[in-house]
N, C-alpha and C positions, 0 to 999 in steps of 0.2 A: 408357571412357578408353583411349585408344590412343598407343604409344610418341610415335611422332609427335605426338600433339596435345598431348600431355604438357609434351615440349619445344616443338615452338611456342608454347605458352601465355606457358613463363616465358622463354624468348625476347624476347618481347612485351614483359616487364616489366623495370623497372629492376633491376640487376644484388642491389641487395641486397634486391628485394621477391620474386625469383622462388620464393623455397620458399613465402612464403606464398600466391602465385598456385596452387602444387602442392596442396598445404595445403585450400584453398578446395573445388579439384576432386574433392578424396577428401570431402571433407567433404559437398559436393551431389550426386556420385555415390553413396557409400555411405552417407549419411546417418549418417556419423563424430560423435561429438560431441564430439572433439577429433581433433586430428592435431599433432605436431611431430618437429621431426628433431634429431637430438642427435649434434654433433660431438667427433669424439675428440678431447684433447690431444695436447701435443708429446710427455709419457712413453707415450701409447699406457693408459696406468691409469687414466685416469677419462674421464667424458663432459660436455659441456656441452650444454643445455636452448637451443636457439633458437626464440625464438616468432614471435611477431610482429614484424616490421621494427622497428613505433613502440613496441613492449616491452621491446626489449632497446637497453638503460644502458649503451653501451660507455665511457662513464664511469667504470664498479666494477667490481672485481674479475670476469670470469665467476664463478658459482657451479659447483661442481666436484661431479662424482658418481662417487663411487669405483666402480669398475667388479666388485672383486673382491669374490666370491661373489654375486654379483647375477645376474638373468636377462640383462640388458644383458652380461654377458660371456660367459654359454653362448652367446647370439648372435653374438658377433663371434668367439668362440672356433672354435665348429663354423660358421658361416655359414651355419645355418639359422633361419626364422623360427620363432617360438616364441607359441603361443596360449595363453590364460590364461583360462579360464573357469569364474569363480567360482558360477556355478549363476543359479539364474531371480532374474529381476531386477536383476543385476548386469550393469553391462558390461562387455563382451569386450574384453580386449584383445591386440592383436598387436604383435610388435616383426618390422621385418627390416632384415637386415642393408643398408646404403648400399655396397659396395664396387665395385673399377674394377680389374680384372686383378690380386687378389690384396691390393690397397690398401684397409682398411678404414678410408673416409671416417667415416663415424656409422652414427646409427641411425633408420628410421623407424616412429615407437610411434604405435597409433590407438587407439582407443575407440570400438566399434560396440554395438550394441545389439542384438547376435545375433551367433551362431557360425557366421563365415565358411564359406562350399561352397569347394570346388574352381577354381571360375571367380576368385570372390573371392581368392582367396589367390593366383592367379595372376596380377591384374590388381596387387595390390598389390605382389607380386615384381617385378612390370615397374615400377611406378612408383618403386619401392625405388630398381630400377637405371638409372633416370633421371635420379634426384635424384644419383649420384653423377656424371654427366656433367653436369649442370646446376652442382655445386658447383664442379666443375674449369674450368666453361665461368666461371664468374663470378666466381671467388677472386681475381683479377687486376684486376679493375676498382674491389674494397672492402676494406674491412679489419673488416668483420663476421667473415667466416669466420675470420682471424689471432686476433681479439681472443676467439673463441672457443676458441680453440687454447691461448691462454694462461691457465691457471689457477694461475699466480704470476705474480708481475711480472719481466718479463726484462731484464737490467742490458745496457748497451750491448754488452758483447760476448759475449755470448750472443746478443740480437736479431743480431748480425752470423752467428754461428755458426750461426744455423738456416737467416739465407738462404742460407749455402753449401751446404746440404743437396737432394738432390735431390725437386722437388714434391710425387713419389709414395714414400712410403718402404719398399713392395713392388709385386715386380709380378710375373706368371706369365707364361710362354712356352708355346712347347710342348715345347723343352726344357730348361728350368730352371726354378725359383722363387727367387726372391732376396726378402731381407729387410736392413733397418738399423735400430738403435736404438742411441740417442745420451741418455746422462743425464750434462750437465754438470756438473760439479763446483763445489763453493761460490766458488771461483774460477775461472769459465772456464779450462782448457786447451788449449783449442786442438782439441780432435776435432774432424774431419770423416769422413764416408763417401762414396761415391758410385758412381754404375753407368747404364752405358745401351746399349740394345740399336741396334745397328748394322742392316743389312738380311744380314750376314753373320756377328755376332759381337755377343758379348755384352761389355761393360769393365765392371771396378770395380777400387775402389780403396778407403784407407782410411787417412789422414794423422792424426798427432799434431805439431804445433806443439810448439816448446819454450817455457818459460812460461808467464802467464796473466795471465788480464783481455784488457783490447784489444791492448794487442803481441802475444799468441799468436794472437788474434783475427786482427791482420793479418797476421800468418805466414800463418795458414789462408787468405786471401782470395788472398795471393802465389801461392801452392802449386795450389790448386783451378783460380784463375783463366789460369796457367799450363798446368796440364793438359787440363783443356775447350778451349785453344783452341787447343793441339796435335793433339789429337783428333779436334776439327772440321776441323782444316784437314788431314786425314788421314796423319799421322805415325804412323810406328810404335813400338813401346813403348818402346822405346829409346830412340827421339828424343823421345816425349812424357818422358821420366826425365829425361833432357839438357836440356829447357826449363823443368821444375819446380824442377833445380839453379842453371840458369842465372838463374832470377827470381829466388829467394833470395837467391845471391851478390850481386847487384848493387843489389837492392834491400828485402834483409831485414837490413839493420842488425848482421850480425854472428848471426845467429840461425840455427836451422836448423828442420828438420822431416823425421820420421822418414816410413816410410809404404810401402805395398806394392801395386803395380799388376798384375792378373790381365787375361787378355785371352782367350777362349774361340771356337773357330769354330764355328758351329750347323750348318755342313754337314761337318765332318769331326771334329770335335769336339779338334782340336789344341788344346792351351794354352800363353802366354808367360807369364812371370813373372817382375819385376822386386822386389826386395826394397832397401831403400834403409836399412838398419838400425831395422829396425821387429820386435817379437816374430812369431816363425813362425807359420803357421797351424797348425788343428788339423783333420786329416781325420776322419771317422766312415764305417767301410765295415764291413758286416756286423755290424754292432753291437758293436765296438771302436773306440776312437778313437785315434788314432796323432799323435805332432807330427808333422810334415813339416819337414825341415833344409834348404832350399834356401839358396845360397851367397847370404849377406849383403855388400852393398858398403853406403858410407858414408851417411849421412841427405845429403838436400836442402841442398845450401848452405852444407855440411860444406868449409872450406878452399878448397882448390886446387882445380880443376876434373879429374875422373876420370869415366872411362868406365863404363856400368849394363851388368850382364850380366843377358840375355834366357833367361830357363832355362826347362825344363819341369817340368808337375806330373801326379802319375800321376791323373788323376782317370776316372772310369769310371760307368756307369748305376747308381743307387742308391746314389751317395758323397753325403754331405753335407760341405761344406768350409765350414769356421767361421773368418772373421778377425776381428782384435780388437786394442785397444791396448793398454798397459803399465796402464792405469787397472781393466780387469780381472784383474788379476795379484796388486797392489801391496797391501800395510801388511793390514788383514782379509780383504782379497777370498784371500789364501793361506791362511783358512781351508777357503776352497770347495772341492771336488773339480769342476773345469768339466769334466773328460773322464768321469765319472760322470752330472753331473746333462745334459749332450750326450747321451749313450744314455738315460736317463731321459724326454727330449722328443723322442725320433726320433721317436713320432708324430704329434708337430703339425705344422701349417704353422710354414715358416721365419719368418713374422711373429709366430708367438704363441712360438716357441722364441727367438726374441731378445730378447722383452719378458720372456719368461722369467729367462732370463741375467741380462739388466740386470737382473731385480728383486730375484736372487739379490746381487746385489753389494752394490746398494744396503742391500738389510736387513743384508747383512753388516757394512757401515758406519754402520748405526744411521742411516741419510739423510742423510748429511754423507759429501762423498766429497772425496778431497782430490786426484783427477784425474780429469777426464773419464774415462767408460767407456763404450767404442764396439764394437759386435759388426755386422757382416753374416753373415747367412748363405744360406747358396746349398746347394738339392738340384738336382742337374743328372742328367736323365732321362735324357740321350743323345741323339746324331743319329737314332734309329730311330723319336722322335718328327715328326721333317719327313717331308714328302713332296716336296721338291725337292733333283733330282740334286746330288750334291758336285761331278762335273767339267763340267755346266755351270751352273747354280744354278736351271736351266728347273723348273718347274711337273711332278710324275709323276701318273700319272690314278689316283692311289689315294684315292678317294672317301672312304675310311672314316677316314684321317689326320686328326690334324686340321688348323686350317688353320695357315700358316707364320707367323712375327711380321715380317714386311717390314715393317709400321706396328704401332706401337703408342703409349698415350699416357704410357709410364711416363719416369722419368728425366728427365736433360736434355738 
């Protein structure tokens, strides 16, 4: 089995039959006697079971597999595969991780009838990371992969609130790693996150809507869909701030939205930073965590029309910077120490330290939260990770770098 035929195969196939075309290959290649791949949910906490196209009931509920303390989350945790071999006459099994630059799609679990060599476990690692291009290549065309995402049923404005979310909900660079996680409250409020890598620069951001249900819900579409298309049409933070106020005013009913826009350069590593009355971020540098006070102007939509000051943040190689809404702060979550249990997860990745977080609140709340709770986090390695010039952005011959993120498939 080779990358390429991998994907060609399920190429080939109708968008919702292509894992089991995958499925098939491992099975007559490796003489598997089962193979399936198992998508994570919208919390990031459990997994769902996809089998077969014509087995799975998008009819009922997915069925949900809690991920915590299971071998299913030392794999997605460390993103290594994991072998399991119960002795002669049992079969073997393997799990590896699905992931796509830091984003852990699922997982793929096999059952062989001997204990994989070297070769094996490398073919199966490629075909691991096939299947997550395969899943991104075809999540658009079905609603298998969504309905596997959902292991509760999601009320209108939450379904609204995910689509504003961006596809991948981490991704790596060379020099950053960013993560988001979003656990909506019993009545939608409005969170959003968002982030995407530029050929020069990294954005995020991270909005709270006022209210809930669908009116916070369409705040949040005002504000997001305002900002991406500032973005896109290449305005600076400033102006992207000025078009986020401007939607609201005119067409948010009276409503506002709080929310904080970062803007990072990957060849010099400058940063802007708009604050629109949303809570301050918290840095972590040398294993203390510090708030950061940057000057607060008014939410989104807030009145009269006022000007966004473009500030800086001292960020440097080895910071991690945590933002987050009012929904982790609020009512029990002030029982939590978050600048404790942040140095407590400096060694994970920024995806499993934000699931983290959330999950801290949540239990705090007894699973009833009564505002959205949103966290991004981002370690940024520094410009010393590129190897293209900052004054002119040309290509340098340092072979051993690694290579730059001009493309990537993360965000939006």
């Amino acid at each position: 089995m080779t990358l390429a035929g991998t994907l060609e195969a399920a190429e080939a196939a109708a968008p919702v039959e292509s894992l089991d075309v995958v499925a098939r290959m491992l099975k007559e290649h490796l003489g598997a006697a089962a193979v399936s791949f198992l998508i994570t949910d919208f919390t990031g906490s459990s997994v769902v079971r996809l089998g077969a196209a014509g087995s799975v009931d998008t009819d009922e509920p997915a069925r949900r597999i809690t991920l915590r303390g299971t071998l299913y989350d030392d794999v997605i945790r460390t993103q290594r595969p994991s072998v399991e071999d119960r002795g002669e006459g049992a079969l073997v099994r393997i799990v590896a991780p699905v992931t796509n630059r830091g984003d852990a799609i699922g997982l793929l679990e096999l059952f062989l009838p001997a204990a994989p060599d070297a070769e094996v476990m490398r073919e199966i690692g490629e075909t691991a990371h096939a299947l997550a291009y395969i899943v991104i290549a075809n999540r658009s065309f079905t609603d298998v992969y969504q309905w596997g995402r959902r292991t509760t049923p999601l009320s209108l404005a939450a379904e609204i609130q995910h689509r504003l979310l961006p596809a991948s909900l981490a991704c790596e660079a060379a020099q950053f790693a960013v993560a988001g996680a979003l656990e909506p409250a019993d009545h939608v409020g409005g969170d959003t996150f968002d982030y995407v890598i530029d050929r020069d620069t990294v954005q995020l951001s991270v909005t709270d809507a006022m209210g809930h249900d669908v009116d916070a819900a369409l705040l949040a579409t005002l504000v997001v869909g305002a900002l991406r298309r500032a973005r896109r049409a290449g305005a600076s933070l400033g102006e992207q701030a000025h078009e986020a106020d401007r939607a609201v005013r005119e067409h948010g009913r009276e409503g506002y939205v709080t929310g904080q826009l970062l803007r990072i350069g990957l060849l010099d590593g400058g940063t802007e930073f708009v604050n629109a009355g949303h809570p301050w971020p918290l840095r972590m540098r040398d294993g203390q965590v510090r708030e950061i006070v940057p000057k607060v102007d008014r939410p989104f939509g807030f009145h009269a029309p006022h000007a966004y000051r473009v500030q800086s943040l001292d960020l440097r190689p080895g910071d991690r910077l945590v933002m987050l809404t009012d929904g982790m702060l609020e009512r029990n979550a002030n029982s939590l120490d978050l600048p404790d249990l942040i140095v407590r997860t400096r060694a994970l990745h920024p995806r499993e330290a934000a699931r983290t977080l959330i999950a801290a609140v949540v239990d705090a709340n007894h699973g009833h939260l009564q505002d959205d709770a949103t966290v991004m986090c981002l370690d940024w390695h520094g410009i010393g990770h590129s190897h293209r010039d900052a004054d002119t952005g040309a290509d340098l011959a340092d072979a051993s770098a690694p290579s730059p993120p001009e493309q990537t498939t993360c965000g939006q």
